[in-house]
C-alpha positions as semicolon CSV with decimal commas, in nm:
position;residue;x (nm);y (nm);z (nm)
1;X;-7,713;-2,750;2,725
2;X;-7,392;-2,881;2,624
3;X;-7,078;-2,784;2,823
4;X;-6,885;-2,626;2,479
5;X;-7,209;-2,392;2,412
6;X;-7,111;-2,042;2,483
7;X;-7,442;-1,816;2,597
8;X;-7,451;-1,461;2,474
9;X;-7,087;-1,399;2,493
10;X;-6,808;-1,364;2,240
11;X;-6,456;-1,450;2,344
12;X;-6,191;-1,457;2,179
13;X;-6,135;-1,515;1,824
14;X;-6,116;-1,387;1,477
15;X;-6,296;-1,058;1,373
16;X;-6,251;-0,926;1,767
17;X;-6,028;-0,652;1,887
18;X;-5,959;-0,286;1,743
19;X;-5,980;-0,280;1,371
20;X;-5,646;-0,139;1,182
21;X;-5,670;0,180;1,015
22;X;-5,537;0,062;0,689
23;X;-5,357;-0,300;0,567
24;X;-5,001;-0,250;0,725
25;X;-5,096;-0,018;1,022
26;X;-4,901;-0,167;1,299
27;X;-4,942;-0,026;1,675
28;X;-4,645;0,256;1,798
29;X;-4,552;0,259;2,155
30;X;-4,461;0,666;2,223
31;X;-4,430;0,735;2,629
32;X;-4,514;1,084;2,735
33;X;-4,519;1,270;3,035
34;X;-4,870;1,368;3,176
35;X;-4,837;1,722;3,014
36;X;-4,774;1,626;2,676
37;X;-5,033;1,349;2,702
38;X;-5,299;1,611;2,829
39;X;-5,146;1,837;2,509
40;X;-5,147;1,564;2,249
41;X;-5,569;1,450;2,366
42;X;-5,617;1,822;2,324
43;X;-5,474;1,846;1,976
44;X;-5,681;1,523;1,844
45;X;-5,465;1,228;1,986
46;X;-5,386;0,975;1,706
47;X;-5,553;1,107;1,433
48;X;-5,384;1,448;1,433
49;X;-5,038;1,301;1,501
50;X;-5,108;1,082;1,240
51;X;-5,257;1,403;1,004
52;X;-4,908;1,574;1,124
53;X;-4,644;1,275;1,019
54;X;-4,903;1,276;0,667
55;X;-4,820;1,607;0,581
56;X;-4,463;1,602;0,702
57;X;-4,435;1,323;0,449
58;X;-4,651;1,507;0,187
59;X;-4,391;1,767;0,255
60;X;-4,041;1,633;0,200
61;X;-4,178;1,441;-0,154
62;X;-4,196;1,757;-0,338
63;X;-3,967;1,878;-0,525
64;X;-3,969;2,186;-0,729
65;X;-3,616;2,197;-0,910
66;X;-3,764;2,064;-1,216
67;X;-4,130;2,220;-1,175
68;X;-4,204;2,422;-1,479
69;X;-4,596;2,574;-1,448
70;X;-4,749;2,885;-1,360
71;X;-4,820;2,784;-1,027
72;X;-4,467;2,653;-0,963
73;X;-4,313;3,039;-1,125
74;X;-4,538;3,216;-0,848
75;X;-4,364;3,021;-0,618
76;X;-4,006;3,054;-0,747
77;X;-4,079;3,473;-0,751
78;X;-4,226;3,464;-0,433
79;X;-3,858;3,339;-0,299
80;X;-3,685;3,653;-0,395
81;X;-3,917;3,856;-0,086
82;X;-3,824;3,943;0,181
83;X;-4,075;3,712;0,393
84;X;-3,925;3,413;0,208
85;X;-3,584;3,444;0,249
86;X;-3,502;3,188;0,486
87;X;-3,600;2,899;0,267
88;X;-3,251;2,798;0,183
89;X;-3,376;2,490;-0,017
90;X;-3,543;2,562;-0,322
91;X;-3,653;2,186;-0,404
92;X;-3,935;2,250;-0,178
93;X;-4,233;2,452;-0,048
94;X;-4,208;2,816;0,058
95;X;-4,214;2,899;0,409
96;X;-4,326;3,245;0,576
97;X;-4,064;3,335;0,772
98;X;-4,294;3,517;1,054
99;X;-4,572;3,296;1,010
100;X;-4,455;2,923;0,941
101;X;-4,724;2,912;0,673
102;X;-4,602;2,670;0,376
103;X;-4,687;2,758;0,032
104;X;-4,717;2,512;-0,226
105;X;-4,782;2,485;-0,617
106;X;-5,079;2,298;-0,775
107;X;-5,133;2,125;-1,094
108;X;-4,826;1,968;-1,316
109;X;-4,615;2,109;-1,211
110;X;-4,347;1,955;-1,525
111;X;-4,594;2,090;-1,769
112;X;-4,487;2,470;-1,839
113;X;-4,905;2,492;-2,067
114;X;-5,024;2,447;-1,705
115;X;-5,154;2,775;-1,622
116;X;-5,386;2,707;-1,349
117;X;-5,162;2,920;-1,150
118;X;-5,306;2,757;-0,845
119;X;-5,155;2,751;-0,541
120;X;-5,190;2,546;-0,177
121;X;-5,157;2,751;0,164
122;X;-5,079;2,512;0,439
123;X;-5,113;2,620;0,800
124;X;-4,895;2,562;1,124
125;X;-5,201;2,327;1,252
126;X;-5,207;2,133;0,897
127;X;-5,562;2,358;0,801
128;X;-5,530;2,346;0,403
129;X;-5,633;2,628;0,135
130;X;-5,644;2,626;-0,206
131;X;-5,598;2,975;-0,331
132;X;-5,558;3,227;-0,663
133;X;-5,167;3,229;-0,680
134;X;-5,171;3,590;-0,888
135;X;-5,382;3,757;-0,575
136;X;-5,146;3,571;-0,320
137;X;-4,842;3,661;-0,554
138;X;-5,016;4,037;-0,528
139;X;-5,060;4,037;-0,131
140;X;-4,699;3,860;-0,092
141;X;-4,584;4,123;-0,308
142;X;-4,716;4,424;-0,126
143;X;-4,610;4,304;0,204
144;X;-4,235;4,196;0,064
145;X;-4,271;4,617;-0,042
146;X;-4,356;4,754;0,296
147;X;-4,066;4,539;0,483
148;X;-3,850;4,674;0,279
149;X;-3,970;5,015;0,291
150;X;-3,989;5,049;0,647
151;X;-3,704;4,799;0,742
152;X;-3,442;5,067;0,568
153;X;-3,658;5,432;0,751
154;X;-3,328;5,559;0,780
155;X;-3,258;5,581;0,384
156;X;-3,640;5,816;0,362
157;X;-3,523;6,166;0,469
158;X;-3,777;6,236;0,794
159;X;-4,006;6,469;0,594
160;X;-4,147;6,243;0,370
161;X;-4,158;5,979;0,621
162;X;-4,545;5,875;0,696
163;X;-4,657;5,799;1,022
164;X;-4,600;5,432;1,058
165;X;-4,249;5,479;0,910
166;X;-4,171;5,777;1,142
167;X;-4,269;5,583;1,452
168;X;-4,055;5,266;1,346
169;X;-3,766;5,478;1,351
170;X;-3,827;5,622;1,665
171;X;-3,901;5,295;1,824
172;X;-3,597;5,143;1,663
173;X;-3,405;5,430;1,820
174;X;-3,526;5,356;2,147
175;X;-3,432;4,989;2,144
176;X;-3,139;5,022;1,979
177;X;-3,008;5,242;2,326
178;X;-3,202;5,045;2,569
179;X;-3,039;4,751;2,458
180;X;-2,694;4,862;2,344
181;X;-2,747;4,735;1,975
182;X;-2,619;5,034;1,832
């Protein structure tokens, strides 16, 4: 056999190694400490960090000053409740201010005929849902009600308060002493 004859192995060359994920994926150094090593495995290791960075991306290119369809009005009444008060930009997607879930307009949104009206529920963990934006306008609605309701108790004289309203103000009561916030 000739001495340049290779048997059964491959070596080095072209074609070997890790294939990239895309054209101009280039390798990222990130040290962690064992914990969040351990945490990041857990969570799906590259793939959901790169999912994460995706929709953090996805995220900051929308902008809704100019966004003129039903879906896109849903969203801009949904901002006057209660729950979504602490978006302070209104260029992008709601956020639930108790829940961190990010809501989000469908369709064209620069076309004001657009009346799909549908609407894109995105989830702390990046789990996406495509939903009916008058029935999540309707549930958003009802719950923006009841914190309002039963965040102002003291305004409902105490005979027409209902149960649940009855025992927030007792409970607020009580915390208010125990902790000096009166």
């Amino acid at each position: 056999m000739p001495p340049n004859e290779l048997i059964g192995r491959g070596g080095a060359g072209r074609g070997q190694g890790r294939k990239p994920i895309s054209g101009d994926a280039r390798p990222y150094k990130l040290l962690l400490p064992a914990e969040l090593r351990a945490k990041l495995d857990e969570l799906g290791g590259a793939e959901w960090l790169r999912t994460q960075l995706s929709l953090a991306t996805y995220l900051d290119e929308i902008n809704l000053e100019k966004a003129m369809n039903l879906a896109a009005r849903y969203i801009d009444a949904m901002r006057q409740l209660p729950q979504y008060f602490s978006n302070l930009d209104c260029r992008g997607p709601l956020t639930h201010v108790m829940t961190g879930v990010r809501v989000l307009p469908l369709g064209d949104l620069s076309d004001p005929e657009d009346d799909g009206g549908i609407l894109e529920v995105i989830y702390p963990g990046g789990h996406r849902v495509e939903v009916n934006g008058y029935a999540l306008y309707q549930m958003a609605l009802a719950e923006g009600v009841r914190w309002e309701i039963d965040s102002n108790v003291d305004d409902i004289p105490r005979r027409k308060r209902d149960v649940y309203q009855a025992r927030i103000a007792d409970l607020d009561e009580h915390l208010r002493r125990k902790h000096s916030l009166i």
